[in-house]
C-alpha positions in Angstrom: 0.0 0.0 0.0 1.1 3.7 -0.3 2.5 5.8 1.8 1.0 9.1 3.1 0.7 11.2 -0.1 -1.9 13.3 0.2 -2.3 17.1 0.8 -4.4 19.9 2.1 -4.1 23.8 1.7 -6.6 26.0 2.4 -7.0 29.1 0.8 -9.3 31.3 2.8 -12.6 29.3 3.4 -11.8 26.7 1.1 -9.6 23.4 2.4 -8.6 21.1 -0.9 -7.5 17.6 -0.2 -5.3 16.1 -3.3 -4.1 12.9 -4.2 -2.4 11.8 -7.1 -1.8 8.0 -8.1 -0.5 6.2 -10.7 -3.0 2.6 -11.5 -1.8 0.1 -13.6 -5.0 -0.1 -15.1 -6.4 1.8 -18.3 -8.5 4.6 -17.7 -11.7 2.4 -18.8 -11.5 -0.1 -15.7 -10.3 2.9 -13.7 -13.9 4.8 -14.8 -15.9 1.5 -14.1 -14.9 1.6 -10.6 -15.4 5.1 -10.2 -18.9 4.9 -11.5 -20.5 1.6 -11.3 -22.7 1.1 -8.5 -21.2 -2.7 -8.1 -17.4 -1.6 -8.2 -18.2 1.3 -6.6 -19.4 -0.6 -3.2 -16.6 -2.8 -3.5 -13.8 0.5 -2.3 -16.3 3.2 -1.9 -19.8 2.2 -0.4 -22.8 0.9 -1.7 -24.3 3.5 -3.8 -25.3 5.1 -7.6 -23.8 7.4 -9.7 -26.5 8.6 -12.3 -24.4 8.7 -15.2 -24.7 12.4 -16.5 -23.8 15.5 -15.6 -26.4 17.4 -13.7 -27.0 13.4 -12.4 -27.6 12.5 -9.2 -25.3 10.8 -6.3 -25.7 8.9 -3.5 -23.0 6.6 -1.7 -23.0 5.3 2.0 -19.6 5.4 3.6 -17.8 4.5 6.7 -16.2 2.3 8.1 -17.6 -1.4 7.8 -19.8 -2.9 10.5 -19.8 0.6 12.7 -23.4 1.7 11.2 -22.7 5.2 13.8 -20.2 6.2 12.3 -21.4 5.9 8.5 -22.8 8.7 6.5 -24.8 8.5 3.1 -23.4 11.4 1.1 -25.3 12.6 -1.8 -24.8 15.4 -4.6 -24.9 16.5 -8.1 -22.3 15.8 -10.7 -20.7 19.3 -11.3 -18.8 17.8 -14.7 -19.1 14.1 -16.6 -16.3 13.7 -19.0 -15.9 9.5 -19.5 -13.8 8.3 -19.1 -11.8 11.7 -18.1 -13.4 13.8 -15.3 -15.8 12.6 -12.7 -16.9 15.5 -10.7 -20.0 15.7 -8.6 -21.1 17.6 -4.6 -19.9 15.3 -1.2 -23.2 17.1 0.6 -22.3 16.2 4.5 -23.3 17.9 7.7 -21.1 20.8 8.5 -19.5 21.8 5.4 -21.3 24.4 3.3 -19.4 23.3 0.5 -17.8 19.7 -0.8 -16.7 18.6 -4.1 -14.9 15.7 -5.1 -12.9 15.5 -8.6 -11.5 12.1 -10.2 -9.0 13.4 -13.1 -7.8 10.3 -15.5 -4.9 10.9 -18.0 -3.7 7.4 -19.7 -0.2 6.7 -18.7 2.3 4.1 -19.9 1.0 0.6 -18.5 -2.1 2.1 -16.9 -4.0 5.7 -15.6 -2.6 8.8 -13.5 -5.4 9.5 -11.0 -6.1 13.1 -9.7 -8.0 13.2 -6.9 -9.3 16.3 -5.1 -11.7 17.2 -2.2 -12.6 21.0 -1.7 -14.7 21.7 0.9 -15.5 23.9 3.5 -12.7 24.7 6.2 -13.8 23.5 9.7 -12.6 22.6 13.1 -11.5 19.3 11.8 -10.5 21.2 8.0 -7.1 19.1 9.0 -9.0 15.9 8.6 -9.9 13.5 5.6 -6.6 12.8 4.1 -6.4 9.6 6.0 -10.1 8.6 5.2 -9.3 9.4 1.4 -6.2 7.6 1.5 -7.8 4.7 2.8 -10.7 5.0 0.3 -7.5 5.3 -2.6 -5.9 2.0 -1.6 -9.0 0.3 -1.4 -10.0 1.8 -5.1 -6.4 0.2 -6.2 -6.8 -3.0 -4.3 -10.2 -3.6 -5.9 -8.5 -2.8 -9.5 -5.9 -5.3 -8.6 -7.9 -7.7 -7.8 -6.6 -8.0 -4.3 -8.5 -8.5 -1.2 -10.0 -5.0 0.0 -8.6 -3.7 3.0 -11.0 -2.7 5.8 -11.3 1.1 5.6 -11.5 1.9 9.1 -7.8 -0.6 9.6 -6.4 1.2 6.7 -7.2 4.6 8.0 -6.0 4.0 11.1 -2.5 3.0 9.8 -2.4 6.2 8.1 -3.6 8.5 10.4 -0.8 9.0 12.5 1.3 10.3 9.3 -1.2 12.7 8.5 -1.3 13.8 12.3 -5.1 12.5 12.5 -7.0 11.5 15.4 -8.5 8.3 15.4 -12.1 7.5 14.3 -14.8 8.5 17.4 -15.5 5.9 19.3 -12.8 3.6 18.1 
């Protein structure tokens, strides 16, 4: 699995998580398991991505088996590109604003990914690189074919690099 890669600035109001991967898989399969509801709950959450921009989404996420600590996050895609841009709303309590944005570009034996999450800076604005980064290795694991790490294990081996605090309750 990766190391701790992501960042965060914040401009202002605005925090913006970023992550960039390279998957040695070709943008198509990437795009399937950004967008289809079955790939998507395999590293995601369960949930639909109506495929179109001005579409609706809705995803459940969390960490498996701790239904208190799961959120169904729901939106609008912003901008549908296939198989190059994914962007749609992360609507959660507390932040006025959320967007998430998958970039692919084809690379040599597989897809650059470009992640981003702008949102709304908070008390915790600090927060949500390990969550994403947990949700990244799971998106590659799946790709791979690999078993799927738990997200809440994954995110708590991270967490500490990113100088999280551990999930509530946990």
């Amino acid at each position: 699995m990766s190391r701790a890669d992501g960042t965060l600035v914040t401009t202002g109001e605005i925090a913006v998580i970023a992550f960039q991967r390279r998957l040695v898989h070709p943008v198509e399969a990437v795009w399937a398991a950004l967008t289809e509801s079955d790939q998507l709950a395999a590293w995601l959450g369960p949930g639909t991505v109506e495929p179109r921009a001005g579409g609706d989404v809705s995803i459940r996420t969390g960490p498996e088996g701790r239904s208190e600590l799961q959120r169904v996050m729901t939106g609008r895609i912003l901008e549908w590109d296939p198989p190059r841009v994914l962007e749609h709303e992360w609507l959660q309590p507390g932040l006025d604003v959320s967007v998430v944005r998958y970039e692919l570009e084809p690379a040599a034996g597989g897809t650059i990914l470009r992640f981003t999450h702008r949102r709304s800076v908070t008390p915790g604005a600090t927060g949500g690189r390990a969550g994403w980064h947990a949700y990244l290795d799971r998106l590659a694991a799946h790709l791979d074919g690999s078993p799927v790490p738990a997200w809440a294990d994954r995110r708590a081996e991270v967490e500490d690099a990113y100088g999280e605090a551990p999930l509530g309750g946990t």
